[in-house]
BALOBA-1460 file (C-alpha; in Angstrom, 3 decimals):
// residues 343
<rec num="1" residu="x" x="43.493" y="10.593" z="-12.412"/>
<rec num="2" residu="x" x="47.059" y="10.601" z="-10.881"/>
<rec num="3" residu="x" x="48.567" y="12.481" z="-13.959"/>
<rec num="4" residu="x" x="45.432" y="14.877" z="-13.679"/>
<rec num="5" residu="x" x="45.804" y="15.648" z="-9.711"/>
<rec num="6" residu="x" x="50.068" y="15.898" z="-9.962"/>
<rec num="7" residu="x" x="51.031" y="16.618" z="-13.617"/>
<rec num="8" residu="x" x="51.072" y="20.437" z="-14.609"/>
<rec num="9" residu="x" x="48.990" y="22.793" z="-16.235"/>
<rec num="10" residu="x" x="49.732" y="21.543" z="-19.558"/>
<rec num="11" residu="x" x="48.947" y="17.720" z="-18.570"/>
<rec num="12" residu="x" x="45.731" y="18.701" z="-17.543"/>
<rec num="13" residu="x" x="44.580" y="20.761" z="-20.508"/>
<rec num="14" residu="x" x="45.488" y="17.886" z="-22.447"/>
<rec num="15" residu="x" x="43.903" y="15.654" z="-20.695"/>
<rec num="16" residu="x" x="40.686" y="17.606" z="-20.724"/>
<rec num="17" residu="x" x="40.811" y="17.865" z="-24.579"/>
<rec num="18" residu="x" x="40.860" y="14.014" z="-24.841"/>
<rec num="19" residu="x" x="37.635" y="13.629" z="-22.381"/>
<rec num="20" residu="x" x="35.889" y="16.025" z="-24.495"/>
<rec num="21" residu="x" x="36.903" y="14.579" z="-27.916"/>
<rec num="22" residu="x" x="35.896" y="11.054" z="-26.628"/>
<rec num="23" residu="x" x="32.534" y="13.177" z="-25.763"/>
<rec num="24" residu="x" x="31.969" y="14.208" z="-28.816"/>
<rec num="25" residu="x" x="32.528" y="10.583" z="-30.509"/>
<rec num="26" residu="x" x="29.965" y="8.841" z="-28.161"/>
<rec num="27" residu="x" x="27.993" y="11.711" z="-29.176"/>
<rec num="28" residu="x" x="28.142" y="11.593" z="-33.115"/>
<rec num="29" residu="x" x="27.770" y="7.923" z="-32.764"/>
<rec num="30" residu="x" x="24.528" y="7.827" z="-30.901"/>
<rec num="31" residu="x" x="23.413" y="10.705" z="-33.439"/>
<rec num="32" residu="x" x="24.495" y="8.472" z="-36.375"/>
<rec num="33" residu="x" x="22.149" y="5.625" z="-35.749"/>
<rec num="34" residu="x" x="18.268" y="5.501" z="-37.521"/>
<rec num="35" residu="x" x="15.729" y="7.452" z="-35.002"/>
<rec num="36" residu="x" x="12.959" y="4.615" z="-36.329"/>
<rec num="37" residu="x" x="15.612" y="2.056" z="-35.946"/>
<rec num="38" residu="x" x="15.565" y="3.471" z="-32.088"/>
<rec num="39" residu="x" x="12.301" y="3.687" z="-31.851"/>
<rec num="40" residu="x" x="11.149" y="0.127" z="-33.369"/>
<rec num="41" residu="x" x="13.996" y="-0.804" z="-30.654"/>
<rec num="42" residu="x" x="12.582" y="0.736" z="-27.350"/>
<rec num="43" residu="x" x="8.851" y="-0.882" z="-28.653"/>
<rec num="44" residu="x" x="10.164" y="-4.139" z="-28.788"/>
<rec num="45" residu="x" x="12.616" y="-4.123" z="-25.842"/>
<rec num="46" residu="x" x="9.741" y="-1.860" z="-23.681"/>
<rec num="47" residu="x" x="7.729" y="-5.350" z="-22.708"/>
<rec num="48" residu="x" x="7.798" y="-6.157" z="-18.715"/>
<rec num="49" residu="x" x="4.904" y="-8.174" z="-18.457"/>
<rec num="50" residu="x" x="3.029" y="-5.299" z="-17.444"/>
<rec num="51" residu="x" x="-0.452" y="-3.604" z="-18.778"/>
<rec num="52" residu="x" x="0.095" y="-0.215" z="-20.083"/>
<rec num="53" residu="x" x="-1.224" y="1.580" z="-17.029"/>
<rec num="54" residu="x" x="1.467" y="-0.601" z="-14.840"/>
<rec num="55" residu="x" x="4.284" y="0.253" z="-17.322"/>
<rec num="56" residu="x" x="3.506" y="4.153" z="-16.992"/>
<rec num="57" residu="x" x="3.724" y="4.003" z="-13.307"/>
<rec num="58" residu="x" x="7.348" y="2.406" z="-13.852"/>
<rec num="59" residu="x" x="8.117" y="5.156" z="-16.155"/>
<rec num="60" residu="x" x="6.999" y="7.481" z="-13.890"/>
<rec num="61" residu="x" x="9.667" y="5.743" z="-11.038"/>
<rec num="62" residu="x" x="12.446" y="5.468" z="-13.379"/>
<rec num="63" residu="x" x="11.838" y="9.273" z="-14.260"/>
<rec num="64" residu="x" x="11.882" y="10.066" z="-10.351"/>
<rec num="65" residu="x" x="15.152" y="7.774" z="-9.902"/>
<rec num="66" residu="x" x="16.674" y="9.104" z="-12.835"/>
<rec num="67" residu="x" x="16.488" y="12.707" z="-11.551"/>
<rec num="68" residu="x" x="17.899" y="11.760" z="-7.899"/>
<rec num="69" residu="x" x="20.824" y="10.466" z="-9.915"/>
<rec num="70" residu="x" x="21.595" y="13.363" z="-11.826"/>
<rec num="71" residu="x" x="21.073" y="15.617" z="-8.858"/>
<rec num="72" residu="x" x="23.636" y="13.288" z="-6.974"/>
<rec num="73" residu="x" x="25.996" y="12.856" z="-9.805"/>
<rec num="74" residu="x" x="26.114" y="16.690" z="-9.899"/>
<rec num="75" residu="x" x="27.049" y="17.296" z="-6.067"/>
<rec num="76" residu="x" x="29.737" y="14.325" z="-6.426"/>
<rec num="77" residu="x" x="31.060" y="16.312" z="-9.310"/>
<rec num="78" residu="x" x="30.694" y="19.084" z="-7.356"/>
<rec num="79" residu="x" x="33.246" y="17.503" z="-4.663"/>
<rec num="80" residu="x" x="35.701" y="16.960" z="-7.425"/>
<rec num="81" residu="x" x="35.369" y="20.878" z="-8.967"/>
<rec num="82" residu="x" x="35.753" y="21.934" z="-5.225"/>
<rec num="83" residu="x" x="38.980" y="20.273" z="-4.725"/>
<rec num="84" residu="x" x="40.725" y="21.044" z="-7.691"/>
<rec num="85" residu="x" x="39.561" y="24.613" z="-7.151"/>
<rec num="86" residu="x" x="40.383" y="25.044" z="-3.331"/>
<rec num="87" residu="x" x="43.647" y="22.672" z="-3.291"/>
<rec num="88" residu="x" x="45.219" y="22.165" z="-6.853"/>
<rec num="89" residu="x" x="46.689" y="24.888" z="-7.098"/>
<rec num="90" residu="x" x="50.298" y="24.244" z="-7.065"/>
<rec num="91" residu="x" x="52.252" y="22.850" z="-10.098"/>
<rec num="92" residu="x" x="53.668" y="19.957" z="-7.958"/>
<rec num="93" residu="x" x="52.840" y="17.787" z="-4.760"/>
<rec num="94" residu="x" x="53.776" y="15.566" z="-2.455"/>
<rec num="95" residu="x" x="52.844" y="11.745" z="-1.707"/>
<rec num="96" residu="x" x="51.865" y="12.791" z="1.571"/>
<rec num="97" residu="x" x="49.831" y="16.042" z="0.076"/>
<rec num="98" residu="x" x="48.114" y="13.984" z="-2.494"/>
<rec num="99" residu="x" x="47.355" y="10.898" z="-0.122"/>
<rec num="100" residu="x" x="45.444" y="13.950" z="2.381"/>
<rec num="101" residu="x" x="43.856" y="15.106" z="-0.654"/>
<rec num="102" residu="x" x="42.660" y="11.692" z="-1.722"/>
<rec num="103" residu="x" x="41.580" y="10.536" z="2.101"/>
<rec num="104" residu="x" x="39.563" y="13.813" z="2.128"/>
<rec num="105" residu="x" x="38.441" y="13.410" z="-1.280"/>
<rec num="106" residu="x" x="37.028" y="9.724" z="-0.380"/>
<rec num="107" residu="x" x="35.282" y="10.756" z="2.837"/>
<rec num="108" residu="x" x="33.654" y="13.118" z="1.359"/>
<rec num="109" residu="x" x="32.134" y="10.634" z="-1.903"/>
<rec num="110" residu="x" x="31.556" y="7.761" z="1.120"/>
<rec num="111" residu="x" x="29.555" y="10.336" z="2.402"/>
<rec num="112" residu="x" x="27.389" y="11.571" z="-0.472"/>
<rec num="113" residu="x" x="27.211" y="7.810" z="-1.963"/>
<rec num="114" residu="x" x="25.901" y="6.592" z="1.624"/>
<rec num="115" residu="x" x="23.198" y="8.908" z="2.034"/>
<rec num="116" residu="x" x="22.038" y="8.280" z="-1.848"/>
<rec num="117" residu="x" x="21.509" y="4.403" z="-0.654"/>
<rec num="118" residu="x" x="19.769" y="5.204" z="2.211"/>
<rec num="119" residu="x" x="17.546" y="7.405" z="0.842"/>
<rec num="120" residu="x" x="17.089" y="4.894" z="-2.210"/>
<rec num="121" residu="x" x="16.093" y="2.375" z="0.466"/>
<rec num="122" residu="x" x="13.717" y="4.500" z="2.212"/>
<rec num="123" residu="x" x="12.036" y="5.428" z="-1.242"/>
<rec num="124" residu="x" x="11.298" y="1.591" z="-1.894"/>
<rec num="125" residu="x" x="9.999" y="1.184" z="1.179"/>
<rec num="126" residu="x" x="7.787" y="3.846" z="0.271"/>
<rec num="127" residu="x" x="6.754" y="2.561" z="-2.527"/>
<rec num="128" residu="x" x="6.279" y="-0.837" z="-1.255"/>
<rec num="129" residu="x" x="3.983" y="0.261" z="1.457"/>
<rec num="130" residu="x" x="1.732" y="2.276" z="-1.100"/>
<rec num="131" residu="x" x="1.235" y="-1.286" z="-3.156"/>
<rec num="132" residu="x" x="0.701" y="-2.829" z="-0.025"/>
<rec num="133" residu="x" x="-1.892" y="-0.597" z="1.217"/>
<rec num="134" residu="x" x="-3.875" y="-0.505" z="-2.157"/>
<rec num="135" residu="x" x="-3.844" y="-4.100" z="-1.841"/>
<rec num="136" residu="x" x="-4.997" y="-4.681" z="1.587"/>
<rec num="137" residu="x" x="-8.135" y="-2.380" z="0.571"/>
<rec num="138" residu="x" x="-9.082" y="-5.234" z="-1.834"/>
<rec num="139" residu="x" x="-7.901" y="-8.060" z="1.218"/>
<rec num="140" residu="x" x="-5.684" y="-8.744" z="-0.788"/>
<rec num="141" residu="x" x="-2.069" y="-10.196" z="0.161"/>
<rec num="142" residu="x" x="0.761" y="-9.305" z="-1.781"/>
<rec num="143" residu="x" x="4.210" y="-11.466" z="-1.089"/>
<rec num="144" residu="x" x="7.975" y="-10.581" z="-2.803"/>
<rec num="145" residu="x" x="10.727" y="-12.717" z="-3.644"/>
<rec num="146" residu="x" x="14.032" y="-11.457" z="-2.325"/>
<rec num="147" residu="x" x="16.029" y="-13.454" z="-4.664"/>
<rec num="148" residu="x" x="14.413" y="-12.331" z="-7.692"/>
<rec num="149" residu="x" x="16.140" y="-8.116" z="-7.339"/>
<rec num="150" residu="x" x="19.375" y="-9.851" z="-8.007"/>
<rec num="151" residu="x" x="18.622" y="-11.672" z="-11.090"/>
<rec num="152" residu="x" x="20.624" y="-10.392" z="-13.581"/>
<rec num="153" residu="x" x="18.569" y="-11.306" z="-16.457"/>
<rec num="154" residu="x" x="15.463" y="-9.111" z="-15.060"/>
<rec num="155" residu="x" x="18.302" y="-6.463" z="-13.786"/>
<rec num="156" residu="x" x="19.583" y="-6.483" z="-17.781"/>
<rec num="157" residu="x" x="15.821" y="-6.079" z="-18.945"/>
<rec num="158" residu="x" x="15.040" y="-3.548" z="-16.802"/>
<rec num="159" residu="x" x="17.957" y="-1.111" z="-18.342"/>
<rec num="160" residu="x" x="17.186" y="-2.344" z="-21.637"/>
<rec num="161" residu="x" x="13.440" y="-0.646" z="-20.907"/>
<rec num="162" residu="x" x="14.999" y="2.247" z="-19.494"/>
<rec num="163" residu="x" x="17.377" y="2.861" z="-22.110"/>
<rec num="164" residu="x" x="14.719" y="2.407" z="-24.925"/>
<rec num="165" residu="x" x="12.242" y="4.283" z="-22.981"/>
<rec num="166" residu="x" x="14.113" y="7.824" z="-22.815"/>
<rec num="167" residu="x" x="15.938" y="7.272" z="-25.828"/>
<rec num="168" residu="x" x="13.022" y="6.820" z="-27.855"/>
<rec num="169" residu="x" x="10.475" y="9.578" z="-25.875"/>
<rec num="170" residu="x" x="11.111" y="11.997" z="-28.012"/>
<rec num="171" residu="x" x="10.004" y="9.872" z="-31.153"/>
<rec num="172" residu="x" x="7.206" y="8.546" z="-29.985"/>
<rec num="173" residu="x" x="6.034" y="11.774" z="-29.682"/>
<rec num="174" residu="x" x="6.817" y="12.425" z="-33.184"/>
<rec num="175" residu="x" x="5.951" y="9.389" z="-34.555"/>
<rec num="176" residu="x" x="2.216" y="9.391" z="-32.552"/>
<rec num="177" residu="x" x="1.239" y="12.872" z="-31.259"/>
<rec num="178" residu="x" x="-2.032" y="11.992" z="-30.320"/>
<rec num="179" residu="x" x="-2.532" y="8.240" z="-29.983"/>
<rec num="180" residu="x" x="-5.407" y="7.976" z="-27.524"/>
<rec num="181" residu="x" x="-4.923" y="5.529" z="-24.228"/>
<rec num="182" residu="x" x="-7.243" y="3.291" z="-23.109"/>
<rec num="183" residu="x" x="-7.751" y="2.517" z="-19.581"/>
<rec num="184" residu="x" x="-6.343" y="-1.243" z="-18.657"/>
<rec num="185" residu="x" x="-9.158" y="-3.566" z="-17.887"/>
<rec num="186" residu="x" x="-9.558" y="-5.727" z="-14.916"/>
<rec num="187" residu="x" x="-8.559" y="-9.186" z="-15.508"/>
<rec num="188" residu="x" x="-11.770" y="-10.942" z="-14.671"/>
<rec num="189" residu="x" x="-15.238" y="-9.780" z="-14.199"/>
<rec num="190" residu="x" x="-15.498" y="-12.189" z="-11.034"/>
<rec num="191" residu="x" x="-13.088" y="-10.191" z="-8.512"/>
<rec num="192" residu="x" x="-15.067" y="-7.349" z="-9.678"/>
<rec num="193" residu="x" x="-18.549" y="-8.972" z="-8.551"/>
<rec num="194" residu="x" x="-17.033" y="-10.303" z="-5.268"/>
<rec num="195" residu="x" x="-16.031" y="-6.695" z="-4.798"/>
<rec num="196" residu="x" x="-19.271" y="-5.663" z="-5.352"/>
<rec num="197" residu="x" x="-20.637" y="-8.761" z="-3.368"/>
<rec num="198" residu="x" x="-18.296" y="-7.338" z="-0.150"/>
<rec num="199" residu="x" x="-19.471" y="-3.960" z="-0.008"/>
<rec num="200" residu="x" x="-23.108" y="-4.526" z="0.074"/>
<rec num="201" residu="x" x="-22.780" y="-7.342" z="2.678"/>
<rec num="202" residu="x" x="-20.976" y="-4.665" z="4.404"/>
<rec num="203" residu="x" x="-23.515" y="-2.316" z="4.182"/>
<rec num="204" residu="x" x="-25.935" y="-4.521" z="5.090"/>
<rec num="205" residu="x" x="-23.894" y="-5.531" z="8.610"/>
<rec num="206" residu="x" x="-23.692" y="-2.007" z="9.081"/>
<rec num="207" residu="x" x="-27.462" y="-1.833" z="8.868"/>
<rec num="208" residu="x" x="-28.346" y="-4.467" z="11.389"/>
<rec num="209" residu="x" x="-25.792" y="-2.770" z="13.749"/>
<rec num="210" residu="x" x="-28.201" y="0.459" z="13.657"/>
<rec num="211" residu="x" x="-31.571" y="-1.443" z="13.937"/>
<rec num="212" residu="x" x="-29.687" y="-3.557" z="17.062"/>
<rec num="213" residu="x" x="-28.929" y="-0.634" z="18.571"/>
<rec num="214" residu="x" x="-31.909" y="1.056" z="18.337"/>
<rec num="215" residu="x" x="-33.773" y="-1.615" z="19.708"/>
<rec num="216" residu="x" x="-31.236" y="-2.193" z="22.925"/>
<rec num="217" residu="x" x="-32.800" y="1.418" z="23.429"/>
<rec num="218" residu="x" x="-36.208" y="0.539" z="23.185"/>
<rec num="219" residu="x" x="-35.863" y="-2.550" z="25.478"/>
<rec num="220" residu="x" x="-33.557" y="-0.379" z="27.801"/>
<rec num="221" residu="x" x="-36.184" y="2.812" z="27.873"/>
<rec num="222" residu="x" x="-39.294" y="0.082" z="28.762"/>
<rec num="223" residu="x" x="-37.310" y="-1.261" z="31.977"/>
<rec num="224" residu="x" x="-36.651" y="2.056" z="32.576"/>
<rec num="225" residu="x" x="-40.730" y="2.768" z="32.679"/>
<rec num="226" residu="x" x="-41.608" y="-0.402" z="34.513"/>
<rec num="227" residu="x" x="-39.003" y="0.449" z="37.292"/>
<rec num="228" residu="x" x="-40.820" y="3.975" z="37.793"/>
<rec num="229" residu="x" x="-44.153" y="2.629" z="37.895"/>
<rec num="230" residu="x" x="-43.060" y="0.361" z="40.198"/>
<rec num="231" residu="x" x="-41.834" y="2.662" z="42.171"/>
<rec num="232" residu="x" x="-44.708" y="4.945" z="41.951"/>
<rec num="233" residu="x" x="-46.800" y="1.626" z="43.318"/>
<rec num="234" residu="x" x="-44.632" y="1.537" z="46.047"/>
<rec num="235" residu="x" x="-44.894" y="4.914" z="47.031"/>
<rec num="236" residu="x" x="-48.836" y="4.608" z="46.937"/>
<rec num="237" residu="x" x="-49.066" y="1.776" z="49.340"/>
<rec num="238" residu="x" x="-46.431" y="3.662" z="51.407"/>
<rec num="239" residu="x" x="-48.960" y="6.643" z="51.704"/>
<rec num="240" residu="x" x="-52.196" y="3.902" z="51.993"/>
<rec num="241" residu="x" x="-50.538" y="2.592" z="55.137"/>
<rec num="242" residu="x" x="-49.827" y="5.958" z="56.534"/>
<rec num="243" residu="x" x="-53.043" y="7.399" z="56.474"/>
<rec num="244" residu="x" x="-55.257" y="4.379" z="56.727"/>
<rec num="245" residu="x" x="-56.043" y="4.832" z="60.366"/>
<rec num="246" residu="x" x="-56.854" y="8.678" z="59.907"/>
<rec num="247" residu="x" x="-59.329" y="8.246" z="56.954"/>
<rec num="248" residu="x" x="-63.081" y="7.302" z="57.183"/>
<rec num="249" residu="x" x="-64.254" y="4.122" z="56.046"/>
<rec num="250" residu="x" x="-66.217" y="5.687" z="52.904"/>
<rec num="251" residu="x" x="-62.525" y="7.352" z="51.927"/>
<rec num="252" residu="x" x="-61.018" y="4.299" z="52.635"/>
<rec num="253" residu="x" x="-63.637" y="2.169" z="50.363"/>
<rec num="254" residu="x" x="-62.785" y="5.230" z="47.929"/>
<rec num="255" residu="x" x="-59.038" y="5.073" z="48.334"/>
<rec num="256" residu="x" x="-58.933" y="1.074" z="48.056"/>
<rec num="257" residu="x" x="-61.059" y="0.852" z="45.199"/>
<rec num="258" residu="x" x="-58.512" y="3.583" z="43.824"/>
<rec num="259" residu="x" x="-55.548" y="1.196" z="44.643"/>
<rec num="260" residu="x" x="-57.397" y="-1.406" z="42.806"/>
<rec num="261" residu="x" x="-57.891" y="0.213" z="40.138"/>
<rec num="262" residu="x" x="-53.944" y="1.476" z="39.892"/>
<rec num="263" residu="x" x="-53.137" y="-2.098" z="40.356"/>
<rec num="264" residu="x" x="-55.493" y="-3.151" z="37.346"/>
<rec num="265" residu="x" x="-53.982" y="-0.631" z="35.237"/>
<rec num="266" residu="x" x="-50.541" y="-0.991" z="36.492"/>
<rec num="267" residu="x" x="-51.314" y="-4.994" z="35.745"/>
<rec num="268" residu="x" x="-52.423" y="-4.370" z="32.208"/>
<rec num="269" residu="x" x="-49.083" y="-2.095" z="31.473"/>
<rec num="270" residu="x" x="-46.866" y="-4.315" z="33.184"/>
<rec num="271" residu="x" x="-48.392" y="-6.823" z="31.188"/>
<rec num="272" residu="x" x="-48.321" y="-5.314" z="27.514"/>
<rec num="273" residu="x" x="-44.462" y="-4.178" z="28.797"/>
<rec num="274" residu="x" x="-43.807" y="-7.521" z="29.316"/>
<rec num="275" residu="x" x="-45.221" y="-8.641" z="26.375"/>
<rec num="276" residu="x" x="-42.994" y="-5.781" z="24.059"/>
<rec num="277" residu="x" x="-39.819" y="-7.187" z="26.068"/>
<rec num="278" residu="x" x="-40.060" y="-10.540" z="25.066"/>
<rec num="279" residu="x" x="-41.380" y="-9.541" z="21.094"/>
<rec num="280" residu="x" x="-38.037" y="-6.961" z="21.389"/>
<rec num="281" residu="x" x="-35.768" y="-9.857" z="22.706"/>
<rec num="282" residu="x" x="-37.192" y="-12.347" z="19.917"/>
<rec num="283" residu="x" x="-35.968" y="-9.574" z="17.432"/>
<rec num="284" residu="x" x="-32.949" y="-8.782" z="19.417"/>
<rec num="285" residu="x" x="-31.982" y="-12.330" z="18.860"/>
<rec num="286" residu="x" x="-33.470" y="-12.455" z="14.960"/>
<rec num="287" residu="x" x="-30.968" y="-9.576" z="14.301"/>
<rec num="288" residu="x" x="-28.300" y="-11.341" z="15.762"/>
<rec num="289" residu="x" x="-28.493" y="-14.373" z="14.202"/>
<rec num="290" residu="x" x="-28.820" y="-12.591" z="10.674"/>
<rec num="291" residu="x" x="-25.790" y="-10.668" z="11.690"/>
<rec num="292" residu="x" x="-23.923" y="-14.050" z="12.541"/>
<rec num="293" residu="x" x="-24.863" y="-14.810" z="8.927"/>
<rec num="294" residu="x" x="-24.314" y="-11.927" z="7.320"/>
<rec num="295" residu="x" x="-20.496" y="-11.695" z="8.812"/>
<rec num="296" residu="x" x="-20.671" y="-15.699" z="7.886"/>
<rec num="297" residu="x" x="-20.992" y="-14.815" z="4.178"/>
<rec num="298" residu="x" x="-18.424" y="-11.585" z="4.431"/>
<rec num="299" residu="x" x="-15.668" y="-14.299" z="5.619"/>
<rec num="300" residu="x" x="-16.785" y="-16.754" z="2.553"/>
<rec num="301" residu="x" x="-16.811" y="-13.947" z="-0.228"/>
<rec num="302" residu="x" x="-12.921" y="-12.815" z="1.180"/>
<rec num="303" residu="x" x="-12.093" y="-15.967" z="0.864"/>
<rec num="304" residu="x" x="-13.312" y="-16.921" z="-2.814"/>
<rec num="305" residu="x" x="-11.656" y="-13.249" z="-3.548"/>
<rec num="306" residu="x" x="-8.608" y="-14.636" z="-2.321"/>
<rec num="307" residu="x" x="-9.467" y="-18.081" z="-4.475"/>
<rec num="308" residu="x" x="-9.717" y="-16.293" z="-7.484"/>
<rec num="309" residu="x" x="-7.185" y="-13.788" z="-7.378"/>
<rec num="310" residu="x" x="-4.503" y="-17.007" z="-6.767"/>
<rec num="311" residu="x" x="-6.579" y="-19.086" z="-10.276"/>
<rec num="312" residu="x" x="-5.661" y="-15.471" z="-12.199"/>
<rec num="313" residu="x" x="-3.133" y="-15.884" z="-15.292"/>
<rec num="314" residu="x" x="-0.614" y="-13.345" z="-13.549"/>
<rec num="315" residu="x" x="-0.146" y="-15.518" z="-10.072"/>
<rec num="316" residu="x" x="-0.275" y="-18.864" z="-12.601"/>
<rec num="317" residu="x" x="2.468" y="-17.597" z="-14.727"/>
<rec num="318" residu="x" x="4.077" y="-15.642" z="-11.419"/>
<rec num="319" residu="x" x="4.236" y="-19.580" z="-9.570"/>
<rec num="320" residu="x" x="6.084" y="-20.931" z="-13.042"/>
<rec num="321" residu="x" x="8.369" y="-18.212" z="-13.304"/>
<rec num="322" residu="x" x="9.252" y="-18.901" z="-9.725"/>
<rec num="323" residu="x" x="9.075" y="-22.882" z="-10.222"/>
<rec num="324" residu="x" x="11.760" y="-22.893" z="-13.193"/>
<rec num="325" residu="x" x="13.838" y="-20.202" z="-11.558"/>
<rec num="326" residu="x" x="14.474" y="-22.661" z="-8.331"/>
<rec num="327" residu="x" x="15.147" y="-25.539" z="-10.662"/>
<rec num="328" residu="x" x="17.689" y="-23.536" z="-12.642"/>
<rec num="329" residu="x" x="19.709" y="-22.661" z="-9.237"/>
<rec num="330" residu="x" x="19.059" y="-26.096" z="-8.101"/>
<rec num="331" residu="x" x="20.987" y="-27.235" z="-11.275"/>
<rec num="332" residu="x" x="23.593" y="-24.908" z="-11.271"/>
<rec num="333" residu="x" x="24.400" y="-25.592" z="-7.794"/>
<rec num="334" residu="x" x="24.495" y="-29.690" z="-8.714"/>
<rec num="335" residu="x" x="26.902" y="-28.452" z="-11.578"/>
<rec num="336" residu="x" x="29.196" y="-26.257" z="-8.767"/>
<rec num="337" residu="x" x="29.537" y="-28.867" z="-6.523"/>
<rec num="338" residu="x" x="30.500" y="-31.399" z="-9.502"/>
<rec num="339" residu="x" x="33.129" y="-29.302" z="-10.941"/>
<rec num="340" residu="x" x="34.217" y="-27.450" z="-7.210"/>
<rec num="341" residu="x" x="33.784" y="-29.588" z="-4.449"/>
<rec num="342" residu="x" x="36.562" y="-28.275" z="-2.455"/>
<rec num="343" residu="x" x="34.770" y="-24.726" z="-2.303"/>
């Protein structure tokens, strides 16, 4: 880099016909090994654990990540091409001129190589909170285990995939050009059923909410009625006392027998109102009590989903993983402290 920024024009050229002769060997050596041989190699090392729906939705990640890292590749190359344009050119320089070029040079990568791993963060985040929410529509809850993004075995595996994957995607179209997919299928029939089992308790809660409300405005419409009546009853002996000294006795015999028969009538509705209230309160609490049940039996079927989702083969083999992976650091931290105890 130092002979390419201060050497002459000559030095450079030279330099440049070395990169691209080293380009060319990578090149005729990745050309000179067996496509099958590649492609029997990205089957074998394309294995994550994963079903094949799982695995395409990785693919489809490592496809987005590996396009953010070209683009950004690009504009740091960019950078370079911009400086050699706009400054180099001058057959010699100074310490001082190359140490500017170099501090301008390295605020300008910090820059581009900051905002790359920000961004990179923000995209998992992303990610993680589209898992998270397809999970949570199940009540389901997902955890993550920090220490597990730096294992290096898993890190090595990972590239391994990746590598084998795009190498090899142009073979595998050759080799199988229309190999049908089928869908993965759920791991056990039960989560399915306690799905099921969720959303028609569900429904049926939401039923009993409608048929409790609609009788709160049955119950609320009677009181309504027996308020007006009495009311109107009110307003009838009001009117009785008013005029009972200016009426006859025959329209007085007339008008009591009147009230008496208003407060028959008015007995009889008050009665078969009072009777609905208490038949609409018995079902008021009925519906209640079957709701109490009802949300009862919700709460029981989340928790046997949650049950059965932890007695699945991928949390089982997820816990061992985990269990052998704390009793390797455990031993490897025994063996540090043996053979450095001063650190």
């Amino acid at each position: 880099m130092w002979a390419y920024l201060t050497g002459s024009e000559e030095d450079r050229t030279l330099i440049e016909a070395e990169k691209a002769q080293a380009v060319r060997q990578m090149e005729g050596s990745r050309i000179s090994e067996s496509p099958d041989y590649l492609y029997e190699r990205g089957i074998r090392q394309a294995e994550l654990g994963v079903n094949d729906h799982h695995q395409n939705e990785l693919i489809n990640y490592m496809r987005f990540a590996r396009s953010n890292r070209a683009l950004r590749l690009k504009t740091i190359d960019s950078c370079f091409q911009d400086l050699k344009s706009s400054r180099l050119v001058e057959d010699t320089f100074t310490v001082d001129e190359v140490s500017e070029m170099l501090d301008g040079l390295q605020v300008v990568v910090h820059g581009e190589v900051e905002s790359e791993l920000i961004n990179t963060a923000h995209t998992n985040v992303l990610l993680l909170r589209q898992l998270f929410s397809q999970a949570e529509k199940f009540y389901l809850k997902l955890q993550s285990d920090i220490s597990e993004l730096e294992n290096r075995e898993l890190l090595e595996q990972v590239a391994e995939f990746e590598k084998a994957e795009f190498t090899s995607s142009s073979k595998k179209g050759h080799h199988e050009p229309n190999r049908p997919k089928l869908a993965p299928l759920n791991e056990g029939g039960v989560s399915e059923l306690l799905n099921k089992e969720i959303a028609r308790l569900q429904e049926e809660n939401n039923k009993l909410k409608t048929r409790l409300r609609t009788i709160e405005t049955q119950v609320t419409g009677t009181l309504d009625e027996k308020c007006k009546l009495e009311k109107a009853l009110k307003d009838l002996q009001k009117t009785q006392s008013d005029q009972k000294g200016n009426l006859k006795s025959k329209e007085i015999a007339t008008l009591e027998n009147t009230v008496e028969e208003l407060k028959c009538d008015f007995q009889k509705t008050l009665d078969n109102t009072t009777a609905t209230q208490k038949n609409l309160e018995v079902n008021l609490a009925a519906t209640k009590q079957d709701l109490l049940k009802v949300q009862e039996q919700l709460t029981i079927a989340e928790k046997e989903l949650e049950k059965k989702f932890q007695q699945t083969a991928a949390y089982r083999n997820m816990k061992e993983m985990l269990t052998k992976k704390n009793e390797q650091i455990k031993d490897i931290r025994k063996r540090l402290l043996k053979y450095e105890p001063d650190e």
